[in-house]
C-alpha positions as CSV (number, residue, x, y, z in Angstrom):
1,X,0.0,0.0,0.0
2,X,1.3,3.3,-0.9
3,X,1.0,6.5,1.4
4,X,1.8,9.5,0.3
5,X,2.4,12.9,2.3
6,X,4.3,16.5,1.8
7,X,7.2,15.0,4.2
8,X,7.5,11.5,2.2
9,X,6.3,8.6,0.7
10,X,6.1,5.1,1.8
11,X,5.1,1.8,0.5
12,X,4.2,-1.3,2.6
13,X,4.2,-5.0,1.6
14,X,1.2,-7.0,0.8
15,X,2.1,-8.8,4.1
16,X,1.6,-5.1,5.8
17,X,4.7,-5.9,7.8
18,X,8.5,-6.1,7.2
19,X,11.8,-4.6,7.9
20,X,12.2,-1.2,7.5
21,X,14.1,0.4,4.7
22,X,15.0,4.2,4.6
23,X,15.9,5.5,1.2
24,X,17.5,8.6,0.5
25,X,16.9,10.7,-2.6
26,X,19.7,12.2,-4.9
27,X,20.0,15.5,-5.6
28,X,16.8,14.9,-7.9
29,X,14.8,15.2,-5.1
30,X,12.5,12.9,-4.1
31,X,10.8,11.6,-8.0
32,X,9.7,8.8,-9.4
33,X,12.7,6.8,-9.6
34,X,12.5,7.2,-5.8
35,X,9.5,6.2,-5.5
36,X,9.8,3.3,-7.7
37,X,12.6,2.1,-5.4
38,X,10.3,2.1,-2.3
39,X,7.7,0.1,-4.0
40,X,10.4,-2.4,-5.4
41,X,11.4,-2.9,-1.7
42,X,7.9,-3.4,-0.9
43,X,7.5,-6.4,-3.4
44,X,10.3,-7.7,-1.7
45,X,8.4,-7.8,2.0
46,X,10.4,-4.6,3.2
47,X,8.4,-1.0,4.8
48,X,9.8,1.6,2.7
49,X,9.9,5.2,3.2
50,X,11.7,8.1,1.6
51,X,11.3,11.4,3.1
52,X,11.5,14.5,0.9
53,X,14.4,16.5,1.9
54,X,13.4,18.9,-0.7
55,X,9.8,19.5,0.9
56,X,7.9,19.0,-2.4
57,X,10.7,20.4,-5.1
58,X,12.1,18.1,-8.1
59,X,14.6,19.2,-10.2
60,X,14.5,18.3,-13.8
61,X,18.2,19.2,-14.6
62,X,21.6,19.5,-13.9
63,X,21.3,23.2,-13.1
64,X,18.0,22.7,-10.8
65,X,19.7,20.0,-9.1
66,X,22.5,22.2,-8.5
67,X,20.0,24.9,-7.0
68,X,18.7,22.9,-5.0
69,X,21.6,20.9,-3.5
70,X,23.2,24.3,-2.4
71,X,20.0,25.1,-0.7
72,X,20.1,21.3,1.4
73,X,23.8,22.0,1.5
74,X,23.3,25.6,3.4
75,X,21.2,24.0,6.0
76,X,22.5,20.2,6.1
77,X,22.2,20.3,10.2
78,X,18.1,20.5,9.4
79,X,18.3,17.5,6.9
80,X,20.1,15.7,8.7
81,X,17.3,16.2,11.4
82,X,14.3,15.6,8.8
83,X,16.7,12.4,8.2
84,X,17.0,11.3,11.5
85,X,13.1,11.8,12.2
86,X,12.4,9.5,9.0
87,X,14.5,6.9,9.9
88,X,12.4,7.1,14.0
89,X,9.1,7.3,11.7
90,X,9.9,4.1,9.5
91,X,11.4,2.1,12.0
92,X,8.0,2.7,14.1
93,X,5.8,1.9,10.8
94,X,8.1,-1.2,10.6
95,X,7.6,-2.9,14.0
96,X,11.0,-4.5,13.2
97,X,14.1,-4.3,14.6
98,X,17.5,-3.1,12.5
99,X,17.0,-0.9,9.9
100,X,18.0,-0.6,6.7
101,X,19.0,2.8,4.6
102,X,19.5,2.9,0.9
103,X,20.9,6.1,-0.3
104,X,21.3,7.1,-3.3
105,X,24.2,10.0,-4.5
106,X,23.5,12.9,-2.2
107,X,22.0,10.5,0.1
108,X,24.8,8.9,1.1
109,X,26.3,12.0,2.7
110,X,23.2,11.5,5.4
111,X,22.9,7.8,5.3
112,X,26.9,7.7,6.6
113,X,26.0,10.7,9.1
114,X,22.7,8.6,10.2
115,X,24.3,5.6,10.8
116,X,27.0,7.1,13.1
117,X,24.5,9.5,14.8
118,X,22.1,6.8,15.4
119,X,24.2,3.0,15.9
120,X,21.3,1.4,17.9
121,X,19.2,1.5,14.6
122,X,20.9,1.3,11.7
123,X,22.1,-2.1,10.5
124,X,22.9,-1.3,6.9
125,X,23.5,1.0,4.5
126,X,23.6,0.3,0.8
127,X,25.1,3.7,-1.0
128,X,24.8,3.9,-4.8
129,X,27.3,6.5,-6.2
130,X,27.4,8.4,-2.7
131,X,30.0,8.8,0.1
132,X,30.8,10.8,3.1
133,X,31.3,14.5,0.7
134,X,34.8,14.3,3.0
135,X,33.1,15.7,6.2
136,X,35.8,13.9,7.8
137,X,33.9,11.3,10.2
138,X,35.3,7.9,11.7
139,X,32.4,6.4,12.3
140,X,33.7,5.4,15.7
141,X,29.9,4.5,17.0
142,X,28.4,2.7,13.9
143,X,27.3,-0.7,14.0
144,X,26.3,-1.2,10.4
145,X,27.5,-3.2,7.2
146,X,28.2,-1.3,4.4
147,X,27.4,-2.5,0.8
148,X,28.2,0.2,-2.1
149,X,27.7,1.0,-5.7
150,X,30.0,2.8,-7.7
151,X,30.8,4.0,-11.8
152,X,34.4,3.9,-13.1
153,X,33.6,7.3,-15.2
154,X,32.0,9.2,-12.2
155,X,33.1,12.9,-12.7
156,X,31.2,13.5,-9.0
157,X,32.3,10.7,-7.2
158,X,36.4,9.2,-8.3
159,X,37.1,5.8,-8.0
160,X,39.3,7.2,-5.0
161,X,36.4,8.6,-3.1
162,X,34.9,5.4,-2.9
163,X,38.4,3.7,-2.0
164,X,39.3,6.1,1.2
165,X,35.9,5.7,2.6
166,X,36.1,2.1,2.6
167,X,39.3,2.4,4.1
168,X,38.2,4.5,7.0
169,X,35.3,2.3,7.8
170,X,37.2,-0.9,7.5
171,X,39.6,1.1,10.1
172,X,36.2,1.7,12.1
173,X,35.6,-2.3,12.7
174,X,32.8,-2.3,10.3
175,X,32.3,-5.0,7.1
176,X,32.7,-3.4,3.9
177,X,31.6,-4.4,0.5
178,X,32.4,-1.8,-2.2
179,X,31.5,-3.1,-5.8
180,X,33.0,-0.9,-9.2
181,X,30.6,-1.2,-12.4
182,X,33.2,-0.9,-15.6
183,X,32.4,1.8,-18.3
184,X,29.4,2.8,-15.8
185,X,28.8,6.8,-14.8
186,X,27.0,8.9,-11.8
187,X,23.3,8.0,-11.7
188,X,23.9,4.6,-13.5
189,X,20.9,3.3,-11.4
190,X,18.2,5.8,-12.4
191,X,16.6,5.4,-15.5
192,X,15.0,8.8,-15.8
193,X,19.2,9.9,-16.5
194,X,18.6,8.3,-19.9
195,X,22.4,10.0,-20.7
196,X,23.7,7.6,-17.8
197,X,21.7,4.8,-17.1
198,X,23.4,1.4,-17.5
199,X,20.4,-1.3,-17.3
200,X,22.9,-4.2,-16.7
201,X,24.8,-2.3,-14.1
202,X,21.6,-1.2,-12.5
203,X,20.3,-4.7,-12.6
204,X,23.3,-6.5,-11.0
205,X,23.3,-3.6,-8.2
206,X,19.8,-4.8,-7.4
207,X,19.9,-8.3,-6.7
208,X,23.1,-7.4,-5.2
209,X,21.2,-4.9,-2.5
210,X,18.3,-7.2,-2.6
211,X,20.7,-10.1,-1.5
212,X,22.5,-7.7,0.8
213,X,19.7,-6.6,2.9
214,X,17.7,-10.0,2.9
215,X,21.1,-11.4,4.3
């Protein structure tokens, strides 16, 4: 069943119980590649819910994305708040314990920052194409596995971005598992970025999260 409000949307499974999933919307805002991700989760048993950082704005380019990343980016403290409410909200909705967060580009920077703000609920994180934007955390108090996503040709994201975060959450105790797609770019997962979608790439990503967060 999907429920759809100004703050979010969230999808439930037929069963009208499972494990929570958070997902965390790129700098897109929260479309309908999002929402098609919650209700993918759904069919899968899980309670998904993606909050709308951008409080009902979607940006149809580069250049509105831009706008409106440097507006989120001005006042990251109150995402990271909105973030941390969702994630109390879903895990309530769920009735399960451990919750999941899939994030995807500028969600990871909040999925890392929620995981380490909030250890006694978050149990994994899956990032696609999204790391910690270097805001220098150890991630000392996390308890969650870490499964991520990343394009060879990302122009946002380097191959070495991917590689130093690993490294400092391996160095944090936590298990790691950082896939590279060859040939694949940013936003290789979202259809809707017809210039960068890779449909095998985004297809091995998924049963690779699927498998991931059913583990």
């Amino acid at each position: 069943m999907e429920h759809s409000e100004s703050y979010g949307f969230m999808v439930t499974p037929p069963a009208g119980a499972g494990p929570g999933v958070l997902v965390l919307h790129a700098w897109w805002g929260l479309n309908e590649t999002i929402k098609t991700i919650c209700r993918r989760l759904a069919e899968h048993g899980f309670v998904a819910y993606a909050p709308d950082l951008y409080h009902g704005k979607v940006a149809k380019t580069v250049a509105e994305a831009e706008v409106l990343g440097a507006q989120i980016d001005a006042n990251h403290e109150q995402a990271a708040d909105e973030v941390g409410a969702a994630a109390r909200f879903v895990s309530e909705q769920a009735g399960v314990g451990g919750l999941s967060v899939v994030a995807l580009s500028l969600g990871g920077y909040y999925a890392l920052k929620l995981a380490d703000a909030m250890p006694e609920h978050i149990r994994k994180v899956v990032l696609f194409y999204g790391t910690d934007g270097g805001f220098g955390g150890a991630f000392d108090h996390s308890r969650a596995d870490y499964l991520g996503h990343f394009a060879e040709r990302d122009e946002y994201e380097p191959p070495a971005n991917a590689d130093r975060l690993a490294d400092t959450l391996r160095n944090a105790g936590r298990t790691v598992t950082f896939y590279q797609y060859p040939g694949a770019r940013h936003w290789f997962f979202e259809p809707d970025v017809t210039a960068a979608y890779d449909g095998a790439a985004a297809d091995l990503a998924w049963r690779r999260t699927l498998a991931f967060l059913a583990d």
